[in-house]
N, C-alpha and C positions, 0 to 999 in steps of 0.2 A: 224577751225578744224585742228587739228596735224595729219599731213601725214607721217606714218611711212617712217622711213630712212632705206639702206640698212644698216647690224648691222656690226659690223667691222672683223668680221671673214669671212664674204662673202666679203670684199673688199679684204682681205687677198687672199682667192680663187681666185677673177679675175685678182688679181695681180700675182698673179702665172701664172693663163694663160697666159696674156702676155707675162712673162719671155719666155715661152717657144714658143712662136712666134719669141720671136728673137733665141732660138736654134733652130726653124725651118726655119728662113729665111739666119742661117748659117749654114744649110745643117747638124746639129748634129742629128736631129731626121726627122723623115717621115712625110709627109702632113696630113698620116692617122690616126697617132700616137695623133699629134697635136692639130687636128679635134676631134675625137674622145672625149678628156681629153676636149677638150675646149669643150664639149654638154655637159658633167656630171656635169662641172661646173657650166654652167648657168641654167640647170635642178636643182642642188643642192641650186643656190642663189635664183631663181622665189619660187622653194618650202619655205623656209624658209621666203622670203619673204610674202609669202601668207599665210603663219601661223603665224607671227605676224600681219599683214594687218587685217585678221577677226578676231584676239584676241584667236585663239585657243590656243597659249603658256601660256593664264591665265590659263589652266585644269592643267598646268603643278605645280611641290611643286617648280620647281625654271625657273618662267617665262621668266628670258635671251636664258634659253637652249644653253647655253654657253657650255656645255659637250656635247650634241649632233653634235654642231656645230665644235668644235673641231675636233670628230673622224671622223667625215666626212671630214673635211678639209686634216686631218694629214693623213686618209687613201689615202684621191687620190693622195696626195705627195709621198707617202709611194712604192704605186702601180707602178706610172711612172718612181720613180726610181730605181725598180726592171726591169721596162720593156725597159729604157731608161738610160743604164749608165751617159752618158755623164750627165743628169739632175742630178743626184748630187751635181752637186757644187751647185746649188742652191738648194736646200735641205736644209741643216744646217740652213740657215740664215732667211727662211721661217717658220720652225718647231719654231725656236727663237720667231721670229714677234708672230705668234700665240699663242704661251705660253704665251709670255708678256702680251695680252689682256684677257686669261684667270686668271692669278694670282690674278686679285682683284673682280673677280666673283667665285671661283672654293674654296673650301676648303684644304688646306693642304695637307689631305688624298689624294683627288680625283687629286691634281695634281701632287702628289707624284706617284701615283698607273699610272696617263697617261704617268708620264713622263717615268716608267719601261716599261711598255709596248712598247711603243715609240721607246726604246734604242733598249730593245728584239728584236721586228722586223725589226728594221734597221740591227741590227748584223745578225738574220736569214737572211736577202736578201741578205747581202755580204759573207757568207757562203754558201749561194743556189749558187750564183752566180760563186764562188770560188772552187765548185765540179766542175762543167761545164766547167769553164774559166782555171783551176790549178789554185795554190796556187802561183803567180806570183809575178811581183811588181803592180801590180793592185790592188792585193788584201790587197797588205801592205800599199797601199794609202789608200784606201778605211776603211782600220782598222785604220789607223790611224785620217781618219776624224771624225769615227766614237766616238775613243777615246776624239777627239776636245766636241764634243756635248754633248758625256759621261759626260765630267769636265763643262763644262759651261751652261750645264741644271741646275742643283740643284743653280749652284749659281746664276743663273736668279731667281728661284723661291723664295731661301732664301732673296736676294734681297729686290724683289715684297712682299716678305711679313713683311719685315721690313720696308717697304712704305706705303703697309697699316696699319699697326700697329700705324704711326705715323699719319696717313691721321683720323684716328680714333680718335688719342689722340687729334691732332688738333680741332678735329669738337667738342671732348666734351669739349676743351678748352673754345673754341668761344659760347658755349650752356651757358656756365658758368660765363662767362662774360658778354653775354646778360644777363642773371639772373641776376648778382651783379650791372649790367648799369640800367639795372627795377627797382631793389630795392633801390638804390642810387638816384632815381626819383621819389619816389614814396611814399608816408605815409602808415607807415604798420597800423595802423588800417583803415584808408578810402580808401585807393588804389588808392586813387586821387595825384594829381601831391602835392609832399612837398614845402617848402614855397624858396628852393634855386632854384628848378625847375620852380617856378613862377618868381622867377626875372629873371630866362635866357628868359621866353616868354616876359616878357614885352620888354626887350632891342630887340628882335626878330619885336616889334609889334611898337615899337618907330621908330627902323632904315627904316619899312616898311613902316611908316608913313611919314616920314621926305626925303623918295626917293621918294615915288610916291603918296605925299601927302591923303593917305587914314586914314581917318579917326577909330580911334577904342576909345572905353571906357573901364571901368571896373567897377565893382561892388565890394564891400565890404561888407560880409554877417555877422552879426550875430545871433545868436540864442537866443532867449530875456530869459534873466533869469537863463542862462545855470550854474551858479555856485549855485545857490538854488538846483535845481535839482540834482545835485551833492550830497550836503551836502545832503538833506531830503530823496535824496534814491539811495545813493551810487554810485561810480564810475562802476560799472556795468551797472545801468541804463543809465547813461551818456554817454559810448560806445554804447551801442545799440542805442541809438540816434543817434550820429555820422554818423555812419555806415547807418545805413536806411534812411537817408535824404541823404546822398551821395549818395548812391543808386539811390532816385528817383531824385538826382538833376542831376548826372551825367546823365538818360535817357529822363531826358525832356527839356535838352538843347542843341543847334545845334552843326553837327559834326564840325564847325568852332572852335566853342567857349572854352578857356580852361576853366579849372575848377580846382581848388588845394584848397589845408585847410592851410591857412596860419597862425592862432596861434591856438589856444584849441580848441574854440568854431566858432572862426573867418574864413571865408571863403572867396575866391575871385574869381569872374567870370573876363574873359578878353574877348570880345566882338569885333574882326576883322571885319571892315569895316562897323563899325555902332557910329550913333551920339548918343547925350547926351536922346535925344527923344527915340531911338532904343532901347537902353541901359535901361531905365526905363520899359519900356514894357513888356522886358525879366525880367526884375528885380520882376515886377510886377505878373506875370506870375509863379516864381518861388516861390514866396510869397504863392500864392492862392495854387500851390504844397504841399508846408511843412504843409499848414495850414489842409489840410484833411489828413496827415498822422493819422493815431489810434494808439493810446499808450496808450488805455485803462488799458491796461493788468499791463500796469508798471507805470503808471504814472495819481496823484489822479486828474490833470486838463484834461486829454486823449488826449490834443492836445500839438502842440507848435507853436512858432509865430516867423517871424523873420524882424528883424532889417537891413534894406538895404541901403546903400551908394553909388550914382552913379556920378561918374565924367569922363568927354572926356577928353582924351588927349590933348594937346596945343601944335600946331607944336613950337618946339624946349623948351621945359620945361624939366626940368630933373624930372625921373619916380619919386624920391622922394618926389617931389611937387606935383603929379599926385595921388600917394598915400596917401598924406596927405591931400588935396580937399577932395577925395572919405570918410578919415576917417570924416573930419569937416562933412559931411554929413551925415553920419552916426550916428554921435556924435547929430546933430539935429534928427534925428529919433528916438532916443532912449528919447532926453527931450519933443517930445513932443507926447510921449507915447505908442511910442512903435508898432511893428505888422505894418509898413508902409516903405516905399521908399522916400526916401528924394536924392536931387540931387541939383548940383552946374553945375549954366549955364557954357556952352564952352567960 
């Protein structure tokens, strides 16, 4: 079960508090002042936590409540340094930390509009302040830091959003190249592995074999009579074949097992951690599959039948030798007639 985490703008809050425990254990602000600010804040963290904890922020249209969390944050900063000059100086560099975690949840708009507000009332409390105090040199610090934050909010934000902008472009980068690494694996009519992606499993299923002596086979599928049907009723007919026996070959054989179209009509199962016995069984099995498929509709025999080849691996034979057994066997399947599995002992 996922146990909600505190979200990073509450860590932002309690890290402020702290700060101001060390200006109260150097005597810059009051025990009450400190106290006080330190209960809003952990009032402010348990609630938020406990609105993500029972899931109330799903009722919300944007479930981080990353603006709410914000004004909360930035007002209690806002407050203490109205009530606590000295806190200032940490001010700036806090308002910053929190912006930064808002720029890649907040829109544009909405962190344009927080960050004026933001500036607004920082400038109203050092004018409130500056009737009270005179126009001193307090006050020209104080303008002056205010100008610091002035310049280097907007360029936090245009920053953060030329980050995401690129974090964007990246992710649809990598979306795209998963797509082109799919289709570069893949035969676009069957969707089964193509016949370059079957030689990288075999050397995958050789090296396997030859480390931890496990045994695997393959099978070599044809489709008996597959260029008559062609010619008598088009290459249309001949794809929807294809296609529909890849369909049911690919869901009736184990999630181990690969499965690719290795020339037209030609097919090959690869069989991890099974002998020449194993290997016919499934072959067997996928036989009795294609043989109830119904092709009534397109085809004047309704059925089809296939032609199978099975040979084991030989610890240390090269796959080409491995592939030409399976075809020799297959090549006996077809001469003696067809609709059968034929196999070459290990």
């Amino acid at each position: 079960m996922r146990i909600p985490q505190l979200s990073p703008i509450s860590l932002i809050s309690l890290l402020y508090a702290v700060s101001l425990y060390v200006f109260y254990r150097q005597g810059f602000i009051t025990g009450t002042t400190f106290s006080v600010v330190a209960a809003i804040v952990v009032v402010m963290v348990v609630l938020f936590y406990a609105v993500f904890r029972f899931g109330f922020n799903t009722r919300f249209q944007e479930p981080s409540l990353m603006l709410p969390q914000l004004i909360s944050s930035l007002l209690v900063m806002l407050v203490v340094a109205y009530l606590e000059r000295s806190t200032q100086v940490a001010l700036v560099p806090f308002i910053l930390i929190a912006f930064s975690f808002g720029i890649f949840r907040l829109s544009t708009a909405s962190l344009i509009l927080l960050a004026m507000g933001c500036l607004v009332a920082y400038l109203g409390i050092i004018i409130a302040r500056a009737q009270v105090e005179g126009f001193d040199f307090g006050f020209r610090a104080d303008l002056a830091q205010w100008a610091v934050l002035a310049l280097t909010l907007p360029g936090m934000i245009l920053v953060g959003k030329q980050i995401q902008n690129l974090r964007q472009l990246l992710r649809a980068t990598r979306y795209q190249l998963e797509h082109y690494e799919e289709k570069s694996v893949r035969d676009e009519l069957t969707g089964l592995y193509n016949r370059r992606q079957l030689q990288s499993e075999l050397q995958q299923a050789k090296l396997q074999a030859d480390t931890h002596s496990v045994p695997f086979s393959i099978c070599l599928i044809d489709i008996d009579k597959f260029k008559e049907i062609n010619d008598n009723n088009g290459h249309l007919v001949g794809d929807t074949i294809l296609k529909e026996f890849s369909r049911v070959a690919r869901d009736s054989i184990r999630d181990t097992d690969i499965l690719g179209r290795y020339g037209g009509d030609e097919f090959m199962q690869i069989l991890p951690d099974t002998d020449v016995k194993g290997a016919v069984m499934h072959a067997e099995r996928l036989r009795v599959y294609a043989h109830f498929l119904d092709f009534q509709k397109i085809l004047a025999q309704k059925h089809i039948s296939l032609s199978i080849g099975v040979a084991q691996y030989r610890p240390g034979e090269k796959i080409t030798d491995l592939i030409a057994r399976a075809d020799t066997a297959l090549y006996k399947a077809k001469q003696l007639g067809r609709n059968r599995v034929e196999w070459i002992d290990a």
